[in-house]
ChimeraX commands (.cxc) that place a marker at each C-alpha (Angstrom):
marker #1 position -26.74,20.63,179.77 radius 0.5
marker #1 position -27.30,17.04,178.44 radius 0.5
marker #1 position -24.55,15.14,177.48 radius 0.5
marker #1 position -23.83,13.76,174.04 radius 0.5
marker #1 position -21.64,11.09,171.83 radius 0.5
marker #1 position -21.33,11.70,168.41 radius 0.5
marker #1 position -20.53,7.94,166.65 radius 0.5
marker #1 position -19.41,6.27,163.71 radius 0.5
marker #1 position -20.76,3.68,161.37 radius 0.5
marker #1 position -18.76,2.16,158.48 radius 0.5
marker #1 position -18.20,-1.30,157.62 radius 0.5
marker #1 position -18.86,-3.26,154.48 radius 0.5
marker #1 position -20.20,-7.63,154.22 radius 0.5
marker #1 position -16.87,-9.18,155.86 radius 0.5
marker #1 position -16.83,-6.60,158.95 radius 0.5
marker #1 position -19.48,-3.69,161.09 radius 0.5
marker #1 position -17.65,-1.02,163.13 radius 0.5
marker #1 position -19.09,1.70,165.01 radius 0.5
marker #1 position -16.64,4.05,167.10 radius 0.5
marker #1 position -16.87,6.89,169.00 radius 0.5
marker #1 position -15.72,10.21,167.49 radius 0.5
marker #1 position -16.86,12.81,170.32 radius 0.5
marker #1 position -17.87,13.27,173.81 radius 0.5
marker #1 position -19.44,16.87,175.01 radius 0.5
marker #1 position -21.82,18.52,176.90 radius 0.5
marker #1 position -24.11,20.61,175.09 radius 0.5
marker #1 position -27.72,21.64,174.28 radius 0.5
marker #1 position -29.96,19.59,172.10 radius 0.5
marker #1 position -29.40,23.08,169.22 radius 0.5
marker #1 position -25.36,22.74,169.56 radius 0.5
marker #1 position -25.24,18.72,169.66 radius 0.5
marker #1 position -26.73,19.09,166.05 radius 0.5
marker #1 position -24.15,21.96,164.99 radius 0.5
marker #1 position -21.24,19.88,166.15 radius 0.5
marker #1 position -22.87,16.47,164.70 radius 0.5
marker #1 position -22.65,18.50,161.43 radius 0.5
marker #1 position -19.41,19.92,161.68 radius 0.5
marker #1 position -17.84,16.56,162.37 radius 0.5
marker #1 position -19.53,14.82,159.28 radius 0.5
marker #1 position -18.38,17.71,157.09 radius 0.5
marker #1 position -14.82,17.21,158.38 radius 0.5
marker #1 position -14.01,13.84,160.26 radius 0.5
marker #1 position -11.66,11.27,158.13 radius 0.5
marker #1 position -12.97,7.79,159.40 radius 0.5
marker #1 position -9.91,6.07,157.91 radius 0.5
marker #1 position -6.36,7.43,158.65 radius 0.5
marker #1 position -4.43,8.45,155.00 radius 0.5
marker #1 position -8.06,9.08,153.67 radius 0.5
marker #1 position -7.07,11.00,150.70 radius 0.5
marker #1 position -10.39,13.16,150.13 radius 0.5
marker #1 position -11.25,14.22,146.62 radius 0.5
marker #1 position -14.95,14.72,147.22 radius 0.5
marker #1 position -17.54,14.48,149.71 radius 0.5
marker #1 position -20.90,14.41,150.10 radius 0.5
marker #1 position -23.15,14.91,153.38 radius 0.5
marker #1 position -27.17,14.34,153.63 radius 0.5
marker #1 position -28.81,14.74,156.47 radius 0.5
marker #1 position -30.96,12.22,158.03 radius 0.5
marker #1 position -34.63,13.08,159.01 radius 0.5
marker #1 position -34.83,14.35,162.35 radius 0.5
marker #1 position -31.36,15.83,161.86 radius 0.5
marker #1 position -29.62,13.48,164.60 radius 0.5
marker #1 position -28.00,11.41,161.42 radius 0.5
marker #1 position -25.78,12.17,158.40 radius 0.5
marker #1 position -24.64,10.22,155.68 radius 0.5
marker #1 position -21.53,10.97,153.73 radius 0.5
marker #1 position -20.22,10.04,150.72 radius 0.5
marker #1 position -16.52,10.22,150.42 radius 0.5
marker #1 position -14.42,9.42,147.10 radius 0.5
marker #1 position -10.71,8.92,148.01 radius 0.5
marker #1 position -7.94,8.74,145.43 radius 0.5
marker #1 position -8.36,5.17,145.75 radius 0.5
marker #1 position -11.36,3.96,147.29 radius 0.5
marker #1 position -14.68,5.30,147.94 radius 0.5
marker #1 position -16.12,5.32,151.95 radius 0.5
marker #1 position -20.24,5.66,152.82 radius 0.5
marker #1 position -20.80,6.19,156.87 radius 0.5
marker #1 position -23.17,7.49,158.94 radius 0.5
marker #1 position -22.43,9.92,161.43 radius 0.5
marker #1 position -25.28,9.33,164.62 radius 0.5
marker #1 position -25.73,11.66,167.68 radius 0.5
marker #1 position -27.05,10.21,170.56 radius 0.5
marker #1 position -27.95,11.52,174.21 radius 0.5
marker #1 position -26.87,10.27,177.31 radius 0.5
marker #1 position -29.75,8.83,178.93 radius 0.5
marker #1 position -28.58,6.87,182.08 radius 0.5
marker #1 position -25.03,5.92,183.37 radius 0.5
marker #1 position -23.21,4.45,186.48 radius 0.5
marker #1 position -20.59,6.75,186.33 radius 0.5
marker #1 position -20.58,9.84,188.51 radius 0.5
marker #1 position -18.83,12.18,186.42 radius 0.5
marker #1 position -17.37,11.27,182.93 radius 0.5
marker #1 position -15.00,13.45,180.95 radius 0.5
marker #1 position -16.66,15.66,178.69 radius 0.5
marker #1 position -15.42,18.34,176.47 radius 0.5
marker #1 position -17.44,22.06,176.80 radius 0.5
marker link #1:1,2 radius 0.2
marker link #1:2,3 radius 0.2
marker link #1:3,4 radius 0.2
marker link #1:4,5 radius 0.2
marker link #1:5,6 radius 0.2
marker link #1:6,7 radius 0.2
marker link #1:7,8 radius 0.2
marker link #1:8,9 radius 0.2
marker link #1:9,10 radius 0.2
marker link #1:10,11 radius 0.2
marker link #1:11,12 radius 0.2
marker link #1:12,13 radius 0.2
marker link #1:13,14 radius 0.2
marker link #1:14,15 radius 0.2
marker link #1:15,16 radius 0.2
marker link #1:16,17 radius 0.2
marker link #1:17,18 radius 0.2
marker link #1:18,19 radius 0.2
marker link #1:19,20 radius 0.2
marker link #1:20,21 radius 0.2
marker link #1:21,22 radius 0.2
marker link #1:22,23 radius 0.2
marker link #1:23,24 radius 0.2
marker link #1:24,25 radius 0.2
marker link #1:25,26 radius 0.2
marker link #1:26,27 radius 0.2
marker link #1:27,28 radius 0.2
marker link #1:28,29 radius 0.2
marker link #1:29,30 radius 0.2
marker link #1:30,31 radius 0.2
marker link #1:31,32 radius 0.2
marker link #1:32,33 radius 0.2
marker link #1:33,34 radius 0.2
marker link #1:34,35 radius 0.2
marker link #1:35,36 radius 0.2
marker link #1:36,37 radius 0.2
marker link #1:37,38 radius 0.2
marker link #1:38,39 radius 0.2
marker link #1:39,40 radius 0.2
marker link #1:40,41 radius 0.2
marker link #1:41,42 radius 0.2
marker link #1:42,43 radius 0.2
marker link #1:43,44 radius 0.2
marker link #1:44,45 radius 0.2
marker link #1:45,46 radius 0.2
marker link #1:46,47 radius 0.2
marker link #1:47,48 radius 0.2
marker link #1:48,49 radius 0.2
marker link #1:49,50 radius 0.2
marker link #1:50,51 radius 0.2
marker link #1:51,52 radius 0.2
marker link #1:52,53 radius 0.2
marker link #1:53,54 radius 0.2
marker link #1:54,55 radius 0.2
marker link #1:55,56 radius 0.2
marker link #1:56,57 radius 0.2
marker link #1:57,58 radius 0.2
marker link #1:58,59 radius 0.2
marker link #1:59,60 radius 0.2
marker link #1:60,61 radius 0.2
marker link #1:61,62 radius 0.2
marker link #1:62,63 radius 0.2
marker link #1:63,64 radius 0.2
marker link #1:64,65 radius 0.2
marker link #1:65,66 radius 0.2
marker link #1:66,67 radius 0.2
marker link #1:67,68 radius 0.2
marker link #1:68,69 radius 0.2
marker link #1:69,70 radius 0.2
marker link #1:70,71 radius 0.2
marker link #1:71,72 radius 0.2
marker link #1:72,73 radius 0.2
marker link #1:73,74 radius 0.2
marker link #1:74,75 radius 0.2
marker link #1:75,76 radius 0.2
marker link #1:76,77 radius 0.2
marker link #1:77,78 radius 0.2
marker link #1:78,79 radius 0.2
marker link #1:79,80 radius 0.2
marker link #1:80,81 radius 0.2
marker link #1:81,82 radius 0.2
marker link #1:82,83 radius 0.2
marker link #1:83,84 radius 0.2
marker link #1:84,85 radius 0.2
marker link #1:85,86 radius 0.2
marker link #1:86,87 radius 0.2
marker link #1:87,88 radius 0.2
marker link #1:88,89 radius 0.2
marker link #1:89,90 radius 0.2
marker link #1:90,91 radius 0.2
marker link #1:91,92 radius 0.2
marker link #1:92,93 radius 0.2
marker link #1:93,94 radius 0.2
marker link #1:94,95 radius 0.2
marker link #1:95,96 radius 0.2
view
């Protein structure tokens, strides 16, 4: 099984930040399902107050953009999967 990272994108003109949200092994099939599940349900702020979100999918399907409206604010991210490709490290920890 290849190994996968699902990440994080959000920023706005005064800062960038891209962070890791997941680590697993997987095939290419469930890498996509759990991509999807996470942009349907990951909070990239802590106290996000959801009233309504919004996910499209990217062509190719490795990418999602969401659209969340808080009670306060309003948050657009992306939501990337990417594949392991090469590494120095023997054996990372990965979730199954």
């Amino acid at each position: 099984m290849a190994r996968w990272v699902v990440v994080v994108q959000f920023g706005n003109a005064e800062y960038y930040k891209v962070e890791e949200v997941t680590r697993f092994e997987a095939t290419p099939e469930q890498a996509r399902a759990t991509l999807y599940e996470v942009a349907c349900t990951h909070r990239p702020r802590a106290g996000l107050r959801q009233q309504r979100r919004e996910v499209f999918r990217m062509e190719g399907g490795d990418a999602y953009y969401v659209h969340i409206g808080g009670m306060v604010s309003t948050h657009r991210v992306f939501y990337r999967l990417a594949e392991l490709a090469w590494s120095t490290d023997a054996a990372p920890a990965y979730r199954q």
